[in-house]
C-alpha positions as CSV (number, residue, x, y, z in Angstrom):
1,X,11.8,39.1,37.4
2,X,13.2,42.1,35.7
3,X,12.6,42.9,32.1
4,X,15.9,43.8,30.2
5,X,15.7,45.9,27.5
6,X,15.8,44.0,24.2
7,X,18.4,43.1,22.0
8,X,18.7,43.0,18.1
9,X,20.6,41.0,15.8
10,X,20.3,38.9,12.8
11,X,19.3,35.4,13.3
12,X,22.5,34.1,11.7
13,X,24.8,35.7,14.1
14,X,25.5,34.5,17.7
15,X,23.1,35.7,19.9
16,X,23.1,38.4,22.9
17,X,25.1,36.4,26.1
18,X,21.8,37.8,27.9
19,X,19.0,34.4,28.7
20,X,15.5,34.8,27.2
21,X,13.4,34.8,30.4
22,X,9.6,34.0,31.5
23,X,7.6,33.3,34.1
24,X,4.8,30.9,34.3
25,X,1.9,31.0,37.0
26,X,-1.0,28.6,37.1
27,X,-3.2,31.4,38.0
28,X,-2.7,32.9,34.5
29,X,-4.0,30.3,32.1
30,X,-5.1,30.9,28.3
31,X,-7.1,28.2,28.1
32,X,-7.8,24.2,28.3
33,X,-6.6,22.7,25.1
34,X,-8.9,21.0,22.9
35,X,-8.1,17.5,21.2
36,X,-9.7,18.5,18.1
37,X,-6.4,21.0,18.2
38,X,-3.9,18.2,17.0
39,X,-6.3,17.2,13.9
40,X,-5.0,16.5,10.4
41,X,-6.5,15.9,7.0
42,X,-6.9,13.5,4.1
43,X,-8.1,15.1,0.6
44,X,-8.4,12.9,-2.4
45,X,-5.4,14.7,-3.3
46,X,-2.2,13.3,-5.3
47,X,-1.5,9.9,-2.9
48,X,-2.8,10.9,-0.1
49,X,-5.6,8.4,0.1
50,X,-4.7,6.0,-3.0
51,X,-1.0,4.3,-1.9
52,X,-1.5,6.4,1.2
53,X,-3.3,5.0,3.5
54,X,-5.4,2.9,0.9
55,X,-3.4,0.8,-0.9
56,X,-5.5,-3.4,-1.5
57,X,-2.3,-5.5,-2.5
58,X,0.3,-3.9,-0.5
59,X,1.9,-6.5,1.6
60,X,0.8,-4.7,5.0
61,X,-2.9,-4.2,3.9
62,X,-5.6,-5.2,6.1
63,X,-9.2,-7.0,4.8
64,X,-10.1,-3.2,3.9
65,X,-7.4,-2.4,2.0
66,X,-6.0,-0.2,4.3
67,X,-2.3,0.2,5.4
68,X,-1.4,-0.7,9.0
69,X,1.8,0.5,8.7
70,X,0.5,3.5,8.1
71,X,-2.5,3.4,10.8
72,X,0.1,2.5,13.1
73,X,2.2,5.8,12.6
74,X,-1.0,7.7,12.6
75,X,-1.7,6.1,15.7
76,X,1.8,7.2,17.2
77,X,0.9,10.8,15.2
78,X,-1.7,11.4,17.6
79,X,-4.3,12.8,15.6
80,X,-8.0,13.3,17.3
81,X,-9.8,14.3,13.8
82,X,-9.7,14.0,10.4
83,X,-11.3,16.4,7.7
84,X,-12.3,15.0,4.8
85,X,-12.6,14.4,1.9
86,X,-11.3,18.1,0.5
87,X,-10.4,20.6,0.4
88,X,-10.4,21.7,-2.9
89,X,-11.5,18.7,-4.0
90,X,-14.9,18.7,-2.7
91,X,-16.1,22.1,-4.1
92,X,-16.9,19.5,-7.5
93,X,-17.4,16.1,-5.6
94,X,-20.4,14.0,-5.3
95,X,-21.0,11.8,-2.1
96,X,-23.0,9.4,-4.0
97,X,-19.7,8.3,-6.2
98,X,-18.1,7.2,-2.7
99,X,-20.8,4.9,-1.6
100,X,-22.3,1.3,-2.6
101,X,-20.1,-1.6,-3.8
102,X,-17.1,-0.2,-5.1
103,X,-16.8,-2.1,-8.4
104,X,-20.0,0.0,-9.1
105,X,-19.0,3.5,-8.6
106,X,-18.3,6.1,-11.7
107,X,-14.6,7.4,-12.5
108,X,-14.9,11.0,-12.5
109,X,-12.7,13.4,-13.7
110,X,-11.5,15.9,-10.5
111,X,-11.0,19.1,-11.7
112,X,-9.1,20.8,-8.6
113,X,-6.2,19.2,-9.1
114,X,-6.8,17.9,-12.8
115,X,-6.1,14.2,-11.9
116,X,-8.9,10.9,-12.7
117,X,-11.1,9.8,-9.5
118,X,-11.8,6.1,-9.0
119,X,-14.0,6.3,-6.2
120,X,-12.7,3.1,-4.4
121,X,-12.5,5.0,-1.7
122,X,-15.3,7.0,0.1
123,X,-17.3,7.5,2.8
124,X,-17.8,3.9,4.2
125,X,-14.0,3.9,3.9
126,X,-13.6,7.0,5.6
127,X,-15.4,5.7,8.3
128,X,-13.9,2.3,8.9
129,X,-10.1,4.3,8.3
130,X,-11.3,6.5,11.5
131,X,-12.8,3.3,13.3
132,X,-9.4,2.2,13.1
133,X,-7.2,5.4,14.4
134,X,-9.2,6.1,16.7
135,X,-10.4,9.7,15.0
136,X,-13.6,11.6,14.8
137,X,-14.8,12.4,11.6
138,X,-15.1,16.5,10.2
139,X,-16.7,16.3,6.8
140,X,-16.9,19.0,3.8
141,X,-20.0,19.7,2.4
142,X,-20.0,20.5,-1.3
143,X,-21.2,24.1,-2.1
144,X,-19.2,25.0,-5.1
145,X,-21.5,22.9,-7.6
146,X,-24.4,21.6,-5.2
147,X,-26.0,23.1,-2.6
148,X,-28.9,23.0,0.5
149,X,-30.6,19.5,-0.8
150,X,-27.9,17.5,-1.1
151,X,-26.4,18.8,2.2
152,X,-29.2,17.3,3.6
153,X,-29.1,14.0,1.5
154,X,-25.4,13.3,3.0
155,X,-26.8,14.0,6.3
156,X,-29.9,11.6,6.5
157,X,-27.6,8.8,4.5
158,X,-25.0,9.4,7.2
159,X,-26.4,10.2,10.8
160,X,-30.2,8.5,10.3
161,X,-30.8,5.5,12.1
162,X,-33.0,3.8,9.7
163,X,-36.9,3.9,7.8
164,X,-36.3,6.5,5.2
165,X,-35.0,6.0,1.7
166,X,-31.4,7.4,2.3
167,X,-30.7,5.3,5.8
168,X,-32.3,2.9,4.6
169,X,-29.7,2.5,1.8
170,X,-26.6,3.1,3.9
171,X,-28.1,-0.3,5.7
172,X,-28.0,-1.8,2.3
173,X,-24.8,-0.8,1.6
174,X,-23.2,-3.2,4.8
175,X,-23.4,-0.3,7.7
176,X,-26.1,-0.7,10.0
177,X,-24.9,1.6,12.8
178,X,-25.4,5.7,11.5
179,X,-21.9,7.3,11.6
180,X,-22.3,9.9,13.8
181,X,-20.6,12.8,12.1
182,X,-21.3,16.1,14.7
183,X,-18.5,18.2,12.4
184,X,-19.4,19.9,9.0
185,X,-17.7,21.8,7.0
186,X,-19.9,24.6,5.0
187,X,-17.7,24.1,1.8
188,X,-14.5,24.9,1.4
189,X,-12.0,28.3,0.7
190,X,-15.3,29.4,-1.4
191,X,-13.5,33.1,-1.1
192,X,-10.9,31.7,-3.8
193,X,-11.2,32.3,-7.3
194,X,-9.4,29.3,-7.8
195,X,-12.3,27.3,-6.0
196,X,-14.8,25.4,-8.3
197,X,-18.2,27.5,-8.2
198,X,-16.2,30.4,-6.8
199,X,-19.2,32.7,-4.9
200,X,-18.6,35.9,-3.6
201,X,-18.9,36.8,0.6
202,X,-23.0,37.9,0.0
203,X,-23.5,34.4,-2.1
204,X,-21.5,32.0,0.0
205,X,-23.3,33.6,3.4
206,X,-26.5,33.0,2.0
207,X,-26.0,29.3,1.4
208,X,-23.6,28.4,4.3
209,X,-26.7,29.8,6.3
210,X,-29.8,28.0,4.4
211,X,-27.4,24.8,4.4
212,X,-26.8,25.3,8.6
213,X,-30.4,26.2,9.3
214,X,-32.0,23.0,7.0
215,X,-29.2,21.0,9.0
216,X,-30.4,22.1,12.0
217,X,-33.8,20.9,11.4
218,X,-32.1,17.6,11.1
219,X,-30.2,17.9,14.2
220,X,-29.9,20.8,16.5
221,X,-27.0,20.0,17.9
222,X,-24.6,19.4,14.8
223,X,-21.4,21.8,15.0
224,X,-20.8,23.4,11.5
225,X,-17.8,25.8,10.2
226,X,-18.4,28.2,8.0
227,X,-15.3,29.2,5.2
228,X,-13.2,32.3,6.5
229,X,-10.3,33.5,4.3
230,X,-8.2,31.3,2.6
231,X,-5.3,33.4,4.0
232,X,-4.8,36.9,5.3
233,X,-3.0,38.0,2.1
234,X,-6.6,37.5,0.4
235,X,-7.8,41.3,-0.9
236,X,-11.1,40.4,0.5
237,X,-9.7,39.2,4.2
238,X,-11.9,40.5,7.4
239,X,-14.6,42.0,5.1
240,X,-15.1,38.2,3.7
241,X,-15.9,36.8,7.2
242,X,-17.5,40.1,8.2
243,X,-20.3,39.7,5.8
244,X,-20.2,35.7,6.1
245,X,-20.9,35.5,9.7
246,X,-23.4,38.8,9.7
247,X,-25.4,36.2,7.5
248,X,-24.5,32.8,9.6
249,X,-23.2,34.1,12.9
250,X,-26.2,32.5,15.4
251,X,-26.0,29.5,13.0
252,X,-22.9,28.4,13.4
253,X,-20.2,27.4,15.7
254,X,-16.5,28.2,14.0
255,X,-14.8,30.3,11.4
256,X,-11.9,28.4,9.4
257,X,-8.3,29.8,8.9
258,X,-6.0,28.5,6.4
259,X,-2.2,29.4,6.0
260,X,0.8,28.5,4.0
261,X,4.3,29.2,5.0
262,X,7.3,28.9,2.9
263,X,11.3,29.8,2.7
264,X,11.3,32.6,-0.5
265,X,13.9,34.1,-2.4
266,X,16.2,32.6,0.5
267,X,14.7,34.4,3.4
268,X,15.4,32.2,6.3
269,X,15.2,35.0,8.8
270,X,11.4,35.7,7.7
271,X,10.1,32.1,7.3
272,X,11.4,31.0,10.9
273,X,9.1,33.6,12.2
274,X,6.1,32.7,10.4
275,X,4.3,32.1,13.2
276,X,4.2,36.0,13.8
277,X,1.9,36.0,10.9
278,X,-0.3,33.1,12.2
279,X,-0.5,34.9,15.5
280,X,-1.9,37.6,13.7
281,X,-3.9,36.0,11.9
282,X,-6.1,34.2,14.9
283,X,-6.2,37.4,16.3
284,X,-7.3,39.4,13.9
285,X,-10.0,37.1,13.2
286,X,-11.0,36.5,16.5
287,X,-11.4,40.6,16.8
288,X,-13.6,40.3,13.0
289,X,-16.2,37.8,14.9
290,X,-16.7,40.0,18.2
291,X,-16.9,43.1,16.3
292,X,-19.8,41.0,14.9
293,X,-21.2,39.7,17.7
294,X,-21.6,43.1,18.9
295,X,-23.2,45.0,16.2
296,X,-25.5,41.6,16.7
297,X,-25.9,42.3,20.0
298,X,-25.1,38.5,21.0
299,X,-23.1,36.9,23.7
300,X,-22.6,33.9,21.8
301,X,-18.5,33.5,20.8
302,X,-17.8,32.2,17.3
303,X,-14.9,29.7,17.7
304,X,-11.9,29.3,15.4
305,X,-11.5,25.8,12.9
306,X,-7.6,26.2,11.8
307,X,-8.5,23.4,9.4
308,X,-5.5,23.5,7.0
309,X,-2.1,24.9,8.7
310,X,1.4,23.4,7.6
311,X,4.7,24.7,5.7
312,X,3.9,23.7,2.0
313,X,6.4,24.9,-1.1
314,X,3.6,26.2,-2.7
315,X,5.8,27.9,-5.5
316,X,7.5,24.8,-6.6
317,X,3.8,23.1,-7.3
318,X,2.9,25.9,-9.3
319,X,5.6,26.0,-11.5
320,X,5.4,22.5,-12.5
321,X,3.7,20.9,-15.2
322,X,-0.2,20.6,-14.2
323,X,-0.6,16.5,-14.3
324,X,-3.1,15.0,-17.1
325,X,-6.3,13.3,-15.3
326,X,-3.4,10.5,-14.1
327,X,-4.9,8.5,-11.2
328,X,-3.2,9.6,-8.0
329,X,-0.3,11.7,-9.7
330,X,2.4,12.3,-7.2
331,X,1.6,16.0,-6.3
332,X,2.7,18.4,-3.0
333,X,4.6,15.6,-2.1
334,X,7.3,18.3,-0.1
335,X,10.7,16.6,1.5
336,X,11.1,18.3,4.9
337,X,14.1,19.5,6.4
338,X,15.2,20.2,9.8
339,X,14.9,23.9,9.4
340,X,11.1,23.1,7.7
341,X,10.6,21.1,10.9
342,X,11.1,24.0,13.4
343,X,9.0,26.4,11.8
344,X,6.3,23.4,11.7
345,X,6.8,23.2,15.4
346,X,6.5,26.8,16.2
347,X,3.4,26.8,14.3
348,X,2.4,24.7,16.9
349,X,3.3,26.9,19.3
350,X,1.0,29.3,18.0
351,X,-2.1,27.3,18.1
352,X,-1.7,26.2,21.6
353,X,-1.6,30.2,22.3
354,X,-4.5,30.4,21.4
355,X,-6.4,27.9,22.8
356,X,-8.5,29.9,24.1
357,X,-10.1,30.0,20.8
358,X,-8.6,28.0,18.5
359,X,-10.5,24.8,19.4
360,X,-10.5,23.0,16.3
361,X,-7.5,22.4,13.3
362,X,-6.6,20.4,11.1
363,X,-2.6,19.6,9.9
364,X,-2.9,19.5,6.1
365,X,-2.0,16.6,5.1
366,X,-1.8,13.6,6.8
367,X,0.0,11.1,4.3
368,X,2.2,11.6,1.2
369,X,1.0,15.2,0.4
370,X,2.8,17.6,2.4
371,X,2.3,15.4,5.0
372,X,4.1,14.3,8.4
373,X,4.2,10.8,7.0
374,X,5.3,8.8,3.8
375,X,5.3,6.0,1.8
376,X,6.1,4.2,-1.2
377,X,3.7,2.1,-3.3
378,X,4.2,-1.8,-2.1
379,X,6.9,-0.3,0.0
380,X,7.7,1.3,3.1
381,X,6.0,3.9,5.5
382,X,8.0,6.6,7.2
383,X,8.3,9.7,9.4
384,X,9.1,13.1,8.0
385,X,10.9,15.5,10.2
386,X,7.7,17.1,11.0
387,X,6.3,13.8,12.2
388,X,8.2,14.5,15.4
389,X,7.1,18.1,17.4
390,X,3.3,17.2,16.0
391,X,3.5,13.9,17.9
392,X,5.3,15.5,20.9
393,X,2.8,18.1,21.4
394,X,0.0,16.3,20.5
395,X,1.2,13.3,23.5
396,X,2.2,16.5,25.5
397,X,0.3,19.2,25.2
398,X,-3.3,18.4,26.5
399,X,-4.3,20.2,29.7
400,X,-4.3,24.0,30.3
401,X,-2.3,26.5,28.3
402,X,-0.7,28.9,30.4
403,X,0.1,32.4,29.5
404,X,3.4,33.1,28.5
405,X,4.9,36.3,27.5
406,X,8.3,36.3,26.5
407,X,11.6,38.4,27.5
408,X,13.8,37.5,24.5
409,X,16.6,39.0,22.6
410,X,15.1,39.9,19.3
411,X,16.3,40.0,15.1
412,X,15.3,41.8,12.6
413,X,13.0,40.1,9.7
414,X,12.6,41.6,6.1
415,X,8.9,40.6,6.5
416,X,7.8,40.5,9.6
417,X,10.1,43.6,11.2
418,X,11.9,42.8,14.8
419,X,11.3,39.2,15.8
420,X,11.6,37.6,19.5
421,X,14.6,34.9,19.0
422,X,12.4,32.8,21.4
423,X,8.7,31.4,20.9
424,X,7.4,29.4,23.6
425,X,4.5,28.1,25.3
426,X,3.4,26.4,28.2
427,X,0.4,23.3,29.2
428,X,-0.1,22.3,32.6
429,X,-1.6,18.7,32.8
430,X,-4.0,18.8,35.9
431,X,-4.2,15.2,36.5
432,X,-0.5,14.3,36.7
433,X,1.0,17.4,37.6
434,X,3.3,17.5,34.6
435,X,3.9,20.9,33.0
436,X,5.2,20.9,29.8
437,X,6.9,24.1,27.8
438,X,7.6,23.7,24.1
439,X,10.5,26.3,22.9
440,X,11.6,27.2,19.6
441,X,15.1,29.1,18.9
442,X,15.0,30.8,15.9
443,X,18.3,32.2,16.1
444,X,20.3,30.4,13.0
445,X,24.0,29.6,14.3
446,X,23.7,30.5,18.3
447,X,22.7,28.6,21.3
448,X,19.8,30.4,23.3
449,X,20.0,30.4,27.1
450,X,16.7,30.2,28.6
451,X,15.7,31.1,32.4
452,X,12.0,29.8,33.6
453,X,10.7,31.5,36.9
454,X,8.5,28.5,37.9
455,X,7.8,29.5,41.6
456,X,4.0,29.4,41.5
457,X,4.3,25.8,40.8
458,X,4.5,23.0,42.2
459,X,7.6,20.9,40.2
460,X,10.0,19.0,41.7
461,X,12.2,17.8,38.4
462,X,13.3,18.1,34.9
463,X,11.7,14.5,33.4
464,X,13.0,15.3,30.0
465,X,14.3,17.9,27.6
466,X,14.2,16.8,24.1
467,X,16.0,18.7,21.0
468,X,14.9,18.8,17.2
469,X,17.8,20.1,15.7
470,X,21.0,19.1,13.6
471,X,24.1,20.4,12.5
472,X,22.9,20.5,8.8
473,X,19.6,22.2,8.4
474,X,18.9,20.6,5.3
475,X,19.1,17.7,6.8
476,X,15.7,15.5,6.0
477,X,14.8,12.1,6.1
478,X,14.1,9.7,2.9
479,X,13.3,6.6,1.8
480,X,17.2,5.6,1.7
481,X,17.5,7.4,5.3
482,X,14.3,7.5,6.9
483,X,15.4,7.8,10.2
484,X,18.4,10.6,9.2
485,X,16.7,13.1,11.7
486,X,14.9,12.2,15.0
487,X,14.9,14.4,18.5
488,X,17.6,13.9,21.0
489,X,17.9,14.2,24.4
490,X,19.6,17.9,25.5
491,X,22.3,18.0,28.4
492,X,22.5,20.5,31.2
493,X,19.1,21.5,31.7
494,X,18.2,22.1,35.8
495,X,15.9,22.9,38.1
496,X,16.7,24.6,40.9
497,X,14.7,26.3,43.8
498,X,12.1,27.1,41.1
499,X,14.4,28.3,38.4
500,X,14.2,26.0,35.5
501,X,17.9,27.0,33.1
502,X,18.4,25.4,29.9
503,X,20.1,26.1,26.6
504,X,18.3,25.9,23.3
505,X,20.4,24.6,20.5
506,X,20.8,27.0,17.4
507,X,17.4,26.2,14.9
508,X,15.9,24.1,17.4
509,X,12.2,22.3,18.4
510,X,12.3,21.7,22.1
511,X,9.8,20.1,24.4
512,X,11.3,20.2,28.4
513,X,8.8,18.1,30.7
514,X,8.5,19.2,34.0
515,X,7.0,16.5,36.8
């Protein structure tokens, strides 16, 4: 196939008549997707847990006090694993709280997020929510305000069969089977000044490697992330996990990345290509832990733990009123659009990239607070527009990522500079043959024809091309329209003598399945 010289032109203008083009080849592969990819995250955060998916009295409420409405969607969400239980949160949290009968535990004021903390639920909780979804459990450690000991005091309550103090009491507390949990987290965004017991790169490497090695004494075989940047806009990004992994780097198995996106100052152009910025972000990263490995002389590979991705209005939480130690104050709880939903998608498409390296991460958060899914107290559950291309992919996208590199028409971004109008990728599922690509258009107003050189492999049919997209890009749905927005199946997409041709909707999320 040849490459046509690119074309430029603002996203909100009909786009070149020329197809983006690509070629995919099973013999060029990024990497196998791992489940721990389509993850999520539940923080004792606004009502996230408390009339989120905890919620004793609510007509749909199980013996735990659990919503199976809810379980149900996160069932049909697809998520593999669920950090918990911060997040900011944790950097002031004690484990103990969460454990024992609940009418015992102590209501503690939360200073992260300045709301009152029953403790009704915790860890036992936790557990029996995962039982439930069918998750795997990634759990913070505090070390803002604790440290090394009581690491190790979570760890022996949690994973220790039984015949010491701390097992012994998780047995008196109803759970006789240990829980199991391989995936720590060493803290949480401890680079942030914002964080609770806030330490600097030399401080925080220190204890995330005392806290890893004691762990390890425990059980060599835990996996354990240790707290990159809190964003790439951070003054002390690169140089922060520089000096963190110089001090943890044969310890430890990931990095974390988080990132925010957001519409500002009515730049849609920029924020549909956010994804350029997450990109850069994995990579740059990525290059940060092999220029360490080197210096180190090691062949070991530090993975990547995307544990908190998702678009979030962060400007509109911090310029409202701070809540006043309410219980579960209604906070971050973001109303997604269609337009919201697209960019959420082709952050999707970024991870999957990446797969090579991006093994673990985490959609924050999973109900009520920025979250794919919400509900009303003694009401109903339902889907946010973003609900849709995480299930999708997550259903979807497990096999091998192939490369893709894109021939695209292009427009110009106050942020980001000149954009590719498409952003795609590709997973080949081994066992049933399927091939699946997931497409984004970015362009604003114009369709986006799209050509797919598929000669190097071996399918026969188009088994579905589905569309996230709608004539109003404001469009949302609520609890008076809660189904308002929902993918629909595209017409005139073909295969033909290994030449897949489709047209991408204007502002569009599309998965086309290949069998």
């Amino acid at each position: 196939m040849q490459p046509t010289p690119p074309s430029t032109t603002p996203a909100d203008t009909p786009a070149p008549a020329r197809p983006a083009r690509f070629a995919i080849d099973p013999a060029f592969a990024v990497g196998d997707v791992d489940p721990r990819v389509f993850g999520s995250f539940v923080e004792h955060l606004g009502r996230c847990v408390y009339t989120g998916v905890y919620e004793p009295g609510h007509p749909s409420a199980d013996e735990a006090g659990l919503r199976t409405d809810v379980l149900e969607l996160i069932r049909e969400l697809g998520v593999t694993v669920i950090r918990y239980p911060g997040g900011n949160f944790v950097s002031g949290y004690k484990w103990e709280d969460g454990v024992g009968p609940v009418e015992e535990r102590p209501r503690r004021l939360d200073l992260a997020w300045r709301s009152t903390e029953t403790n009704r639920f915790g860890l036992a909780e936790y557990i029996d929510f995962l039982r439930k979804v069918g998750g795997e459990p990634m759990m913070a450690l505090n070390l803002g305000t604790r440290g090394v000991a009581e690491a190790l005091e979570l760890q022996e309550y949690a994973n220790h069969p039984s015949d010491t103090a701390l097992s012994d009491l998780r047995v008196a507390h109803g759970d006789k089977d240990p829980y199991g949990i391989r995936l720590w987290c060493l803290g949480n965004e401890m680079d942030g000044p914002w964080q609770t017991g806030h330490k600097t790169a030399e401080e925080y490497g220190r204890l995330a490697a005392e806290t890893a090695r004691a762990m390890r004494q425990i059980d060599p075989d835990v996996e354990l992330v240790a707290c990159g940047s809190s964003s790439q806009a951070m003054p002390t990004f690169a140089e922060w996990e520089a000096t963190v992994l110089r001090e943890t780097y044969d310890l430890v198995d990931y990095i974390s990345l988080h990132a925010y996106y957001e519409e500002l100052d009515g730049d849609r152009d920029s924020f549909l290509a956010s994804a350029v910025d997450m990109e850069s972000f994995i990579e740059n990263v990525v290059a940060t832990c092999d220029h360490v490995g080197a210096r180190l002389k090691s062949k070991k590979k530090i993975n990547l733990s995307f544990d908190e991705w998702n678009v979030w209005y962060l400007t509109r939480f911090q310029d409202a009123e701070p809540p006043n130690w309410e219980e579960a104050p209604r906070l971050l709880e973001d109303n997604y659009s269609v337009t919201d939903a697209v960019v959420f998608g082709s952050l999707l498409i970024a991870l999957l990239r990446h797969a090579d390296r991006v093994t673990v991460a985490c959609l924050a958060q999973l109900v009520n607070v920025i979250a794919p899914i919400m509900t009303e107290p003694g009401g109903p559950a339902w889907k946010q527009t973003t609900f849709f291309p995480f299930a999708q992919a997550s259903r979807h996208g497990r096999g091998r990522v192939l490369q893709v590199n894109v021939d695209s028409p292009t427009y110009e971004t106050a942020k980001y500079g000149e954009v590719p109008l498409l952003h795609a990728t590709a997973v080949a599922d081994e066992e049933t043959g399927e091939v699946t690509i997931f497409a984004v258009n970015r362009a604003q107003t114009a369709p986006l024809p799209l050509e797919v050189d598929l000669r190097g492999l071996s399918v026969a049919r188009v088994v579905e091309h589905s569309v996230l997209a709608d004539a109003d890009p404001e469009a949302r749905n609520t609890l008076a329209e809660p189904e308002r927005v929902a993918p629909h199946a595209a017409t005139g997409t073909e295969l033909d003598g290994g030449l897949l041709r489709a047209t991408l909707e204007p502002m569009s999320w599309n998965v086309i399945r290949l069998g």
